[in-house]
N, C-alpha and C positions, 0 to 999 in steps of 0.2 A: 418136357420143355421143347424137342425137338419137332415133336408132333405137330406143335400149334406154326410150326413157321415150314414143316419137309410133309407135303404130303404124297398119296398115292401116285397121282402124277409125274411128281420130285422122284420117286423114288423106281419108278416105269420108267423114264426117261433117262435116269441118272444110269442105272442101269443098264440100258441099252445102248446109253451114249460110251462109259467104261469097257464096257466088256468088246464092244467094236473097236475101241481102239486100242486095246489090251492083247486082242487077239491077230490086229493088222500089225504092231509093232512085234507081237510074236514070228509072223511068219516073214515080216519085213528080216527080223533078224537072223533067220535059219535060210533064208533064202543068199543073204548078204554073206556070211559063212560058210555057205557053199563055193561060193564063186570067189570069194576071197583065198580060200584053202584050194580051191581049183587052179587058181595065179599063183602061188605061191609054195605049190609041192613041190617043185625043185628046189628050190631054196631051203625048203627043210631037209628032203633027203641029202642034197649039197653038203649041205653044212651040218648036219647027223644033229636036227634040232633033235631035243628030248621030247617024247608024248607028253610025258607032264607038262612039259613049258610049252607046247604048242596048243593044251586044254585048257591051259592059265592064260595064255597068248586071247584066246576064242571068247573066254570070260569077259577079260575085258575088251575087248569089240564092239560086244553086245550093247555098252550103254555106249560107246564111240560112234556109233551110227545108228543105235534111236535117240542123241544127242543131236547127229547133224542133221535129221526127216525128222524133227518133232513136230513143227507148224504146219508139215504138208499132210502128215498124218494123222494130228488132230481134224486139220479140215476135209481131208477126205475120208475119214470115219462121220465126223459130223455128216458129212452129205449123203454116205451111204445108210447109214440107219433112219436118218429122216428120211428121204425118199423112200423108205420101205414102208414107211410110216403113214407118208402121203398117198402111196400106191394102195396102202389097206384102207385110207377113208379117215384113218385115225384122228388124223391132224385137223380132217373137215368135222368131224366128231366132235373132237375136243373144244374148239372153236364154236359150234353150232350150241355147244352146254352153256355156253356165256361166259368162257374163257377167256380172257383178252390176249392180245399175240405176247403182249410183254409179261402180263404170267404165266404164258407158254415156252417164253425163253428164259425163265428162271432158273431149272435145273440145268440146263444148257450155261449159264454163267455160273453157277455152283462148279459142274463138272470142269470147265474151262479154268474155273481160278483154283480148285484141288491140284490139277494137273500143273497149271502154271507154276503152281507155289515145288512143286515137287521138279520144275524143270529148273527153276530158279537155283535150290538148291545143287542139282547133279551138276549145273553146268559151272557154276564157283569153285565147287569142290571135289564131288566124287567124279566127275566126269573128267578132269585131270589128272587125277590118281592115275585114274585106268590107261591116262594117253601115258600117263610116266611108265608103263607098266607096258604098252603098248612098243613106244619109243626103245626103251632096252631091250625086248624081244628083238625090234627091227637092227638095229647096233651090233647085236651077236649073230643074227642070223640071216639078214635080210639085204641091207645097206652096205654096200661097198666102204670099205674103212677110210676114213679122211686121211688125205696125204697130206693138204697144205691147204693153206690160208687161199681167199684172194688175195690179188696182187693190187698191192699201193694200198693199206690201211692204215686209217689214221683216227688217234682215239686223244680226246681230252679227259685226263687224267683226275684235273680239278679245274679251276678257273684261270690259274695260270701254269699249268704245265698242259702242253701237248706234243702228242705220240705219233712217227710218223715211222711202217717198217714197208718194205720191199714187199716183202710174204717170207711166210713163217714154215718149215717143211717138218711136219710130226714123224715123218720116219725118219731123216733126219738128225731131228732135234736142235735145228737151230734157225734164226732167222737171217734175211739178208739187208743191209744198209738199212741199219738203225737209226732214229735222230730223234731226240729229246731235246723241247725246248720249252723254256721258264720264260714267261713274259709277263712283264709287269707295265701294266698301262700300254706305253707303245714302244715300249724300251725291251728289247732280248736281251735278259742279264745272262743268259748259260746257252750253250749249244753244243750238246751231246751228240755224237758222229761216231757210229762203228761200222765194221766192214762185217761182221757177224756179231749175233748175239745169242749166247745158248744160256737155258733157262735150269736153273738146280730147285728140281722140286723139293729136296730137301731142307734146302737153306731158304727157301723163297724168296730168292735173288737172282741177280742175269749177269752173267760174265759175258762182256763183252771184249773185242779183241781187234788191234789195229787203230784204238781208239783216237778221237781227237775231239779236246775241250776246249772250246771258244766262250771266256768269259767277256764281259763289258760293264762296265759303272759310268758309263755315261760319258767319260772322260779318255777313258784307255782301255783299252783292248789287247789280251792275250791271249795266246793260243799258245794250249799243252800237248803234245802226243806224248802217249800210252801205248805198249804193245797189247797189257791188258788192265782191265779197270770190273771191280765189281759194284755192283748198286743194286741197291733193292728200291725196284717199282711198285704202286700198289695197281699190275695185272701179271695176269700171268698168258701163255699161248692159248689158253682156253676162251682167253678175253675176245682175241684178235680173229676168232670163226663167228660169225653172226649167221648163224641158220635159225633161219624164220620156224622151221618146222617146231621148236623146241616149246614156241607159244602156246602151242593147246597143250604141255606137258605141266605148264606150271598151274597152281593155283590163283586165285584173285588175290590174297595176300603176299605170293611169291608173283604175282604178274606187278602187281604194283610197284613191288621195291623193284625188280629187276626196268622197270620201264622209267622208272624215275634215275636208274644210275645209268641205264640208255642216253637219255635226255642230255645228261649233264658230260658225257662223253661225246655228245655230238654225232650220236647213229644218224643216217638217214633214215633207217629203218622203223624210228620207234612209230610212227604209222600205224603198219601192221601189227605190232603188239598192241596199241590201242582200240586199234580197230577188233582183235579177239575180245579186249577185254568189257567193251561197250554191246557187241553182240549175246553176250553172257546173258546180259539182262533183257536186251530186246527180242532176243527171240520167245519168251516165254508169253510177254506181253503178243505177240506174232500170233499167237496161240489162240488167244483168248478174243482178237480182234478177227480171224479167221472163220473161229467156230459162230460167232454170231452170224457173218457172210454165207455159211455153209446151211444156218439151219434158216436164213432167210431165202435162200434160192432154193433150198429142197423139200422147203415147207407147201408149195405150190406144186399141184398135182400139172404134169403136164404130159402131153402126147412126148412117146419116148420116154416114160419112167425113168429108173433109176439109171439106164445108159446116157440119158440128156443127159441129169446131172450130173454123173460121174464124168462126164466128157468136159463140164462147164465145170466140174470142180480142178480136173485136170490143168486144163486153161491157165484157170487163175492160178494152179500154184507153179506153172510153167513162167507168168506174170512177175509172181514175187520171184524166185528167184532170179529173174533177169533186173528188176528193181535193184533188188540186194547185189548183185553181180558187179552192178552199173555204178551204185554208191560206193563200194570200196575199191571201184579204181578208180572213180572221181580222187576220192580218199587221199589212195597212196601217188597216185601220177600229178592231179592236179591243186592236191595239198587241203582238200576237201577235212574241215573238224569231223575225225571221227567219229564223236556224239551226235554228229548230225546225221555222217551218214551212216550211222549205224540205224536212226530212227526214220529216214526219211520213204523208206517201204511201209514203216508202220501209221506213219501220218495215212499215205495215200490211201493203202487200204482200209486205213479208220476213217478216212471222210465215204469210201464206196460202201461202210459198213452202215454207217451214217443216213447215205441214201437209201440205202434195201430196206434197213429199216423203217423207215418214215414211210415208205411206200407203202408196207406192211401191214402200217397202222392205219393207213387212212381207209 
């Protein structure tokens, strides 16, 4: 069955198109492990990391940075094997047999959507594995241990409670000037005010201390002080650190819910969680719109072989990431939808892929 639709072509091409960039994300990745373990030997002798855990550390890496260079090395594999291809006559060859260019880029969109589909997947799910596994290496051995909060955070809790603390000190173990308030419509029924509050992991509750309770019904107003008062809120100090770094640790079903109780707490941040979790998918699609660019400028035999190309493949993927750079700080500074700008590098270069194309054929 396969025969009548994969031919010798399909499978010369598929071929040379896999194993170049099978073999570029290999040494991509032994190159990146050098110099990463070159940065970071002190920190393992420092901190008397384990060989094991620094071989399990290396493991997972490997898909962590051919997760972030997949589009620029699918396209600069595509460029470099076509140009080799062009430079041996082949591609004039193939073309002078009655080949048309668009069943010439056949196994070229075969290889591109095999890959895509395999990048789609790592970046949803195994590719966060590896950062969760990455992240705790860095935590035990790496990262300076979190002392405290920033200062002045405030989290909405549900729709009418919200949370406003000083900063929170983890060595510590407690936070400073507390304030819980319940709002209904436009009315503050309760106003929670503490001078400290320390969190019992046990009980999953906060003692707080020095307290003072300002209730209201609209009518009358009192106010209670407490030296101490316990309550249970539903956060805990873990709530009140928002590091961004923790977004390539989760999954897409843990990015979701986590970005949806962002939301509803009134992060400024959820942004950047969005914006990881929209590039998940766009980069794959990156891939596939590349390699068609890649085998239409390197399909053309020119003065300069494969160093033109390699230099004009360079270019462009110098191009996209400044696109992609440019979109997520639209993004997050100027409030830019994620979705859009997660795809708005993939429009552009889908209409330049657009044009190489049509060229090609005429």
């Amino acid at each position: 069955m396969l025969k009548r639709y994969i031919k010798i072509l399909d499978l010369f091409i598929l071929k040379k198109f896999l194993s170049t960039f099978f073999f570029a994300i290999m040494i991509l990745a032994i190159i990146a492990c050098v110099i990463d373990y070159s940065q970071k030997i002190d920190y393992f002798v420092e901190n008397k990391a384990p060989t094991g855990a620094v071989v399990f550390y290396f493991i997972n890496f490997v898909p962590h940075i051919t997760a972030l260079l997949f589009p620029l090395f699918i396209f600069i594999s595509t460029i470099f094997f076509t140009s080799k291809m062009a430079y041996k006559t082949e591609v004039i060859a193939t073309l002078a047999a009655g080949v048309s260019f668009q069943r010439f880029l056949r196994p070229y969109v075969i290889g591109s959507f095999l890959l895509g589909i395999l990048s789609l997947l790592a970046n949803h799910w195994v590719v966060p594995e590896a950062n969760k596994n990455i992240t705790e290496f860095h935590i035990k051995y790496i990262w300076p241990k979190k002392v405290s909060t920033d200062n002045n955070v405030h989290l909405r809790l549900n729709p009418h409670t919200y949370v406003y603390i000083e900063g929170y000190n983890f060595n510590d173990g407690f936070g400073r000037r507390l304030a819980v308030e319940t709002v209904e419509g436009t009315l503050l029924k309760e106003k929670i005010m503490a001078d400290r509050a320390y969190y019992d992991s046990a009980k999953k509750e906060w003692r707080l201390t020095n307290v003072q309770i300002r209730t209201n019904d609209g009518l009358k107003e009192t106010l209670v002080v407490k030296p101490e008062l316990r309550r249970k809120f539903p956060f805990s100090p873990e709530d009140l650190d928002d590091d961004d770094r923790n977004k390539e640790a989760l999954t897409t079903p843990e990015l979701l819910r986590y970005t949806e109780r962002e939301r509803q707490r009134g992060r400024e941040s959820v942004n950047y969680y969005l914006i990881e979790l929209h590039k998940r998918t766009a980069q794959p699609f990156a891939g596939f719109i590349l390699t068609i660019i890649g085998a239409c400028i390197a399909s053309r035999k020119v003065r300069g072989g494969s160093g033109f190309h390699l230099a004009m493949g360079i270019v462009m993927s110098a191009l996209y990431m400044l696109f992609m750079q440019f979109a997520q700080t639209f993004s997050t500074n100027a409030g830019l939808n994620p979705l859009i700008a997660m795809w708005i590098p993939n429009v552009i270069f889908g209409i330049v892929a657009l044009y190489l194309f049509s060229r090609q054929i005429k």
